[in-house]
C-alpha positions, 0 to 999 in steps of 0.5 A, a space after each residue: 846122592 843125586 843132589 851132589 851130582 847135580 851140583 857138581 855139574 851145576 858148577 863146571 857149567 859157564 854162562 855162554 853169550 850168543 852173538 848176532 849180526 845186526 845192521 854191520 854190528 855184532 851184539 849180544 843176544 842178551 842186550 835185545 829187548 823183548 821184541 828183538 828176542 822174539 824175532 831172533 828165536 823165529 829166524 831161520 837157520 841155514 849151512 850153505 852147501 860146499 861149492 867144491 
């Protein structure tokens, strides 16, 4: 029973593309090579604050 369930849920999932910006270039996470994917996972992450 849990095994249907789970491919149920299997099927409604689609592959998500994560993109960044790059020297003025939006590319695919994905594209990057080994390194590049290493750096990307260590970036710091922000919100900016609202100015109003």
């Amino acid at each position: 029973m849990k095994n249907l369930e789970h491919d149920k849920l299997k099927e409604k999932r689609t592959r998500c593309i994560v993109y960044t910006r790059v020297m003025g270039y939006h590319r695919p996470v994905e594209s990057f090579n080994i390194g590049k994917k290493g750096e990307h996972q260590q970036r710091v992450k922000f919100l900016e604050k609202d100015n109003l």
